[in-house]
N, C-alpha and C positions, 0 to 999 in steps of 0.2 A: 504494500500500500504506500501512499505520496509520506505519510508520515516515520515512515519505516525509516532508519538511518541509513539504509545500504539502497533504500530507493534512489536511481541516478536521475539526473535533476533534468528539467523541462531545458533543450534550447535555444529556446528565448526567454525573455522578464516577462512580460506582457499578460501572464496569465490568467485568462479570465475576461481577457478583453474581447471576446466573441459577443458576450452580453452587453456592452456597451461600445462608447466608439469607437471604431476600428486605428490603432495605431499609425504612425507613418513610417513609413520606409517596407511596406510591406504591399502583395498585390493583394486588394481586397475582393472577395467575390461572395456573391449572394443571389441564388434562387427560391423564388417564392413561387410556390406550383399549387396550383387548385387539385383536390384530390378527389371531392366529393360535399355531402351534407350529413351534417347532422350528429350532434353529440356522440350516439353512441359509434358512430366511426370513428370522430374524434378520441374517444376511451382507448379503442382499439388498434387506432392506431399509433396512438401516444405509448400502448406496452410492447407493439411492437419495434419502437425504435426504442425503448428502453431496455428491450432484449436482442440488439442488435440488428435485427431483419435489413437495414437500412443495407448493410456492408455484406449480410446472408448474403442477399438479394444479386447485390452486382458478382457475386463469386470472389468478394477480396477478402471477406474473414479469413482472419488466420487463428486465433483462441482470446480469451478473454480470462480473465482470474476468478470474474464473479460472473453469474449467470444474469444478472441484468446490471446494467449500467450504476456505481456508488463510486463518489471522488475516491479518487487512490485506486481504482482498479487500473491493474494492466490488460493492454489488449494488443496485438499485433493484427496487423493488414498486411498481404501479400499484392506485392505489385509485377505485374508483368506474367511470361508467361513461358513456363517450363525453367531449366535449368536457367533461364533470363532474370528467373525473377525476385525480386528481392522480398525481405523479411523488413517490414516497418514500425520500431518498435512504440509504444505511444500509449499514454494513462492520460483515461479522466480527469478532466480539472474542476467540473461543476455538473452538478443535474440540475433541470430545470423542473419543477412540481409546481405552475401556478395554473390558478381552476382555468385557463383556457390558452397555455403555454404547457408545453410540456418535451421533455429531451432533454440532450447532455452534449457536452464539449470533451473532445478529445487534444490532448497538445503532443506536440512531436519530443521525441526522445534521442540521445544521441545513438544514431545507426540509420536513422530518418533519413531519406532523400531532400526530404522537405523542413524548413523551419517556421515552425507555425500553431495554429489552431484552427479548427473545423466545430462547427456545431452542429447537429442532424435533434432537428425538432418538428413537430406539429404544433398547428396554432387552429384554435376554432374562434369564429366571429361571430356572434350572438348577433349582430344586427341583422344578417341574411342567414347565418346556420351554415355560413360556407365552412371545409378546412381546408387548409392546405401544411404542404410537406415545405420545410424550410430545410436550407442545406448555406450555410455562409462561413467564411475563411479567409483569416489572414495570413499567406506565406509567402516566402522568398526559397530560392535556390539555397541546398542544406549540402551540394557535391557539386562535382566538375560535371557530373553527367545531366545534373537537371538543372545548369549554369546551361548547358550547350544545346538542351531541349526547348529551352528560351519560350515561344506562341505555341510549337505543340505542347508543352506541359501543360500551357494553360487551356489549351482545345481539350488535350484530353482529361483537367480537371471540371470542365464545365460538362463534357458527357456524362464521367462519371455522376455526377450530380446530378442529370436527370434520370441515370439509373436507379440510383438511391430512394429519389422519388419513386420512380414507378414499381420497386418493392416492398409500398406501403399502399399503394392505390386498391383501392378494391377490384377481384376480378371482372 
């Protein structure tokens, strides 16, 4: 867990900054995707992203320490694909539990590609009963390889993100 001594530390300072304004010196990204209506999807799919489904979904899970999302869990994402692929190591830094917010923020760990945060939330709106799937992030190049991936990194972090979404959307 983050409070563990031998837990290695987040790298960047910023932690936590997903929930409020996004820092500078970082590329900032954020999708807000309609999913559906109506409270109890919003329930449902608020425990699905707090049980990961979000990362299930795209095929990047790699494990997690706890079975649903609690600051201080570790978790890994696998990026790429066959012996390509890398192991992305990264904990929790916050869950979100407000009656019509809900999810959690993950931050990057050293062995990351990336140096950052990502948040994976649902949000329901009581004035129309809409929800939608949130996915927003602030990172920068964490290596030489995703310094030289430069607009595809970020093509292909804006895919992934609507994959993400759409492993919360109802069938």
């Amino acid at each position: 867990m983050a409070d563990h001594p031998d837990a290695p530390p987040f790298t960047y300072p910023e932690t936590g900054a997903t929930n409020r304004e996004f820092p500078a010196g970082y590329h900032h990204f954020r999708l807000r995707r309609r999913i559906g209506t109506g409270r109890t999807l919003f329930e449902s799919a608020a425990e699905e992203v707090l049980t990961y489904r979000m990362q299930r979904g795209t095929g990047i899970f790699g494990s997690a320490s706890t079975p649903s999302a609690a600051p201080g869990t570790a978790l890994t994402v696998r990026l790429g694909i066959g012996p390509l692929a890398i192991t992305a190591p990264c904990r929790v830094v916050y869950v979100l539990n407000e009656p019509n917010r809900r999810g959690f923020a993950y931050g990057t760990l050293p062995g990351h590609p990336e140096i950052g945060e990502e948040l994976f939330a649902v949000e329901y709106d009581p004035a129309d009963d809409s929800v939608h799937g949130l996915i927003a992030a602030f990172s920068r190049p964490g290596t030489w390889y995703t310094r030289l991936g430069g607009p595809v990194t970020r093509l292909l972090q804006s895919y992934i993100a609507g994959k993400y979404v759409d492993a919360i959307r109802p069938a």
